[in-house]
C-alpha positions in Angstrom: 16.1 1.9 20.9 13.6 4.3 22.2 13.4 5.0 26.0 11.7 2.5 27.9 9.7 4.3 31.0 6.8 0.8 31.5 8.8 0.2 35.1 9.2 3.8 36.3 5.3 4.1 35.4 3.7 0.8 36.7 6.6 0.6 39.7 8.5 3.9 40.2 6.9 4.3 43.6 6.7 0.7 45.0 10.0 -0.8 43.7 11.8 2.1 42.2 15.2 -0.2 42.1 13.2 -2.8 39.9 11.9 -0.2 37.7 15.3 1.1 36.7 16.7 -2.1 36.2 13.9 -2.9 33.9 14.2 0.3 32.0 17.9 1.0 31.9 19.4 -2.0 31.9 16.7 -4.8 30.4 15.7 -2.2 27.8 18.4 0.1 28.0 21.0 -2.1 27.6 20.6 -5.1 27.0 18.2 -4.4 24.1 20.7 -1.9 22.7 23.5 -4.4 21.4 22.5 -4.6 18.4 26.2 -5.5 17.3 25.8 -8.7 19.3 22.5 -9.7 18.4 20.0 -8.1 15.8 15.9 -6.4 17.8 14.6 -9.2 15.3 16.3 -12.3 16.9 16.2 -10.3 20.5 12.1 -10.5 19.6 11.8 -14.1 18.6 13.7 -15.2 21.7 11.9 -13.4 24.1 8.2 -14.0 22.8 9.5 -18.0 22.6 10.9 -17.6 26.3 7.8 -16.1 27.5 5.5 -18.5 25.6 7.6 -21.4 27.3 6.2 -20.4 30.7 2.9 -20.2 30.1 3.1 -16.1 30.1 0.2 -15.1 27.2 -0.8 -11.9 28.7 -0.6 -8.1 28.1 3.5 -8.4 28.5 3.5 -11.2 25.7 1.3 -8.8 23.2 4.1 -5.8 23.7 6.3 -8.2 22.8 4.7 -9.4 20.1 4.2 -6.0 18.6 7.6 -5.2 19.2 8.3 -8.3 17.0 6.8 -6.8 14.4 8.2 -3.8 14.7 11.5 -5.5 14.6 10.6 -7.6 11.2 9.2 -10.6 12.1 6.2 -11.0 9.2 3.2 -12.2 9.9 4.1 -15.5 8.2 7.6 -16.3 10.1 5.1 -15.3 13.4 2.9 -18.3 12.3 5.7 -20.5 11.6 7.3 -19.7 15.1 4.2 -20.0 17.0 3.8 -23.4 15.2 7.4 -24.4 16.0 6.9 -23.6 19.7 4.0 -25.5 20.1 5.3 -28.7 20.2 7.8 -27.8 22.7 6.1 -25.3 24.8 2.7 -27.1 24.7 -0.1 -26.7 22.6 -2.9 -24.7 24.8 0.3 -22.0 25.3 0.7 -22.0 21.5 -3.2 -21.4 20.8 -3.4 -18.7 23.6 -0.8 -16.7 21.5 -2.0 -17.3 18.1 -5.0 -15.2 19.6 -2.9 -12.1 20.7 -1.0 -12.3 17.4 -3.6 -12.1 14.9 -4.8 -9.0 16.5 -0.8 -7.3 16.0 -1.1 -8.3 12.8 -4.8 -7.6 11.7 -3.6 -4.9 9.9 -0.6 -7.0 8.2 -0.3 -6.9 4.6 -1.1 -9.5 2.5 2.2 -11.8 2.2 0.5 -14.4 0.4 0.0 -12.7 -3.1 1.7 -9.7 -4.2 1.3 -7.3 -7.6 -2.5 -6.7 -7.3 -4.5 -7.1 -10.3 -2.0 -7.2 -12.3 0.7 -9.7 -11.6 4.2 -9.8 -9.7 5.8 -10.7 -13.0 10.2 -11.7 -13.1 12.6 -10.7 -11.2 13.6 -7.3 -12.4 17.5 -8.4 -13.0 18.1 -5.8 -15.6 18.1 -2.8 -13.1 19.2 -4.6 -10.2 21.9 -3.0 -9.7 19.6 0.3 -9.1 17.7 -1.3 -6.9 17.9 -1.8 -2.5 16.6 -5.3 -2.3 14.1 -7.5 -4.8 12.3 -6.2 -7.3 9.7 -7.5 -10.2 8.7 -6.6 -13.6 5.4 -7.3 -15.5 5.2 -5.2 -18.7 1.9 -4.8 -19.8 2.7 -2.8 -23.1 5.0 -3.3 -26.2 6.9 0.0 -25.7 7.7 0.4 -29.8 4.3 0.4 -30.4 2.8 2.3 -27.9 3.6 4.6 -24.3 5.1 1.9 -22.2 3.4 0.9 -18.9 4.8 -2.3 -16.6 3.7 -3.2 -13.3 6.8 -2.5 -10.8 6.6 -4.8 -7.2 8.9 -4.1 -4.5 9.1 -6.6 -1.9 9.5 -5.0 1.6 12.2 -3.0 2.0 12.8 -3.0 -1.3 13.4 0.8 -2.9 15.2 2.2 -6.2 18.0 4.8 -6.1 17.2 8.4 -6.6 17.3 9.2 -10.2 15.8 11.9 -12.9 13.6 11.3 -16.0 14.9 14.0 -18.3 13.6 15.0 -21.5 13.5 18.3 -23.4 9.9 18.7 -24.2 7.1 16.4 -22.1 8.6 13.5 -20.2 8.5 12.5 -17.0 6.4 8.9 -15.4 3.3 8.8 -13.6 2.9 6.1 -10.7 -0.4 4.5 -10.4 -0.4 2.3 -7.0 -2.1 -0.7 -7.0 -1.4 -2.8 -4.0 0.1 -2.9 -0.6 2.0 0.4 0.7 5.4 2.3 -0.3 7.0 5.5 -0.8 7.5 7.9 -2.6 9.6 10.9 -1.6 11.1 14.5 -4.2 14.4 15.5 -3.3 14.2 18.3 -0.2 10.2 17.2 0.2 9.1 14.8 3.0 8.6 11.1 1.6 4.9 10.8 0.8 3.0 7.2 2.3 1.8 5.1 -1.1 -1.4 3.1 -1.3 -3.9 1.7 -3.9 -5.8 4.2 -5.7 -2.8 7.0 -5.2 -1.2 8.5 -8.1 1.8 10.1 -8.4 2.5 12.6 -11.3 6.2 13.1 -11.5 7.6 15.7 -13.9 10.7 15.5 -16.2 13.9 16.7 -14.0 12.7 16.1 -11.1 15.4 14.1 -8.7 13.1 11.0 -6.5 12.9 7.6 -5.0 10.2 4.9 -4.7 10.0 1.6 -3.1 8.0 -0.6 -0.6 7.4 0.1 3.2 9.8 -1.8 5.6 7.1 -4.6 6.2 5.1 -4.9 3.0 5.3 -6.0 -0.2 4.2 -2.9 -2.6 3.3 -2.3 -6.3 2.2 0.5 -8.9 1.9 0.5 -12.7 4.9 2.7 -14.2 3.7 4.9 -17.1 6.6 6.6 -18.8 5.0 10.0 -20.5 5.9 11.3 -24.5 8.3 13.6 -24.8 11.6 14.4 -26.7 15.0 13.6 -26.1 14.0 11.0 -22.9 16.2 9.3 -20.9 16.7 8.5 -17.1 20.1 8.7 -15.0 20.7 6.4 -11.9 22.3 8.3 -9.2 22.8 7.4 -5.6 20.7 4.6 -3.0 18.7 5.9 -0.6 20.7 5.2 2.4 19.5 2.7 5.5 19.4 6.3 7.5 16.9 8.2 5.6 15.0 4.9 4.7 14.7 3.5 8.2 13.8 6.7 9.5 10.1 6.8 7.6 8.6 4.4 10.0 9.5 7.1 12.9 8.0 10.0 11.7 
């Protein structure tokens, strides 16, 4: 949980006893037991308690944001909102359906995912390589020509570091072709994903790839010529080092 300074800043001065109750124990501690109750729920409880009271201003949209931040989507925010209405009252309800669509303006689309060219099955096969859901669309026959499928991730979703080797040639290319992901070399800083980016990644070379914690993400996987191919599955990407993207 990161350091909470809103009642030292707005209050220090006047009511410095109420500012560091609201900082270190509200935020600081209360916030913190994770073990006992998950940020997420923490989230949905508060923006539903303040919503209950007729609070919709500036203190509701930080905690609205912080919902998102903490993994409510933009379509469990709807469903909440819509829930709460018909216990909280209506006019509350509409009030903070306004402030939310501006936190997530910027949302990914949750409504359709794999772009152009399709989410395609569940990619059972290599599951077991795979941190959360993952879909396949192949779009060419690979006996009769380079292989190319359409990979989604939905968010969250990442595979585990692993190597394309080959003797001569080898290696994939990643062509990204909707929402946002990762992609990150071993020793190198992970490397933000959208449409339009490609990623050329040589034979040998030890990676990960996957979706950003809150959206769904796909790219076409091309698997280059080359001789003596193969690829090797080696370790997930821990929580650690994958919920630490977000921060930097």
């Amino acid at each position: 949980m990161v350091k909470q300074t809103a009642g030292r800043n707005s209050l220090g001065e006047f009511a410095p006893k109420f500012a560091e109750l609201n900082d270190d124990v509200l935020f600081g501690e209360v916030w913190s037991r994770e073990d006992k109750l998950s940020l997420k729920m923490r989230s949905i409880i508060t923006i539903t308690s303040l919503i209950s009271k007729g609070i919709v201003d500036s203190s509701l949209k930080y905690h609205l944001s912080t919902a998102k931040q903490n993994g409510v989507t933009k379509t469990e925010m709807a469903e909440i909102l819509t829930h709460i209405a018909f216990y909280a009252g209506w006019p509350n309800a509409w009030a903070a359906f306004n402030l939310a669509k501006e936190i997530y303006a910027d949302e990914c689309n949750e409504e359709s995912h794999g772009g152009f060219f399709g989410q395609g099955k569940p990619n059972t096969a290599f599951a077991q390589y795979f941190t959360g859901n993952s879909y396949l669309n192949p779009l060419t026959d690979a006996s009769k020509t380079v292989f190319i499928a359409n990979v989604t991730f939905e968010p969250g979703c990442r595979n585990n570091w692993h190597i394309h080797h080959a003797s001569k040639g080898g290696g994939q290319l990643l062509i990204c072709v909707d929402g946002e992901g990762w992609y990150q070399e071993e020793g190198k800083p992970a490397q933000g994903l959208k449409p339009g980016d490609v990623v050329t990644i040589p034979a040998g070379v030890k990676h990960w790839h996957g979706a950003k914690s809150k959206c769904w993400f796909s790219h076409l996987a091309v698997e280059c010529p080359g001789e003596n191919t193969s690829n090797k599955w080696l370790e997930p990407v821990t929580d650690e080092v994958y919920n630490n993207l977000d921060k930097n």
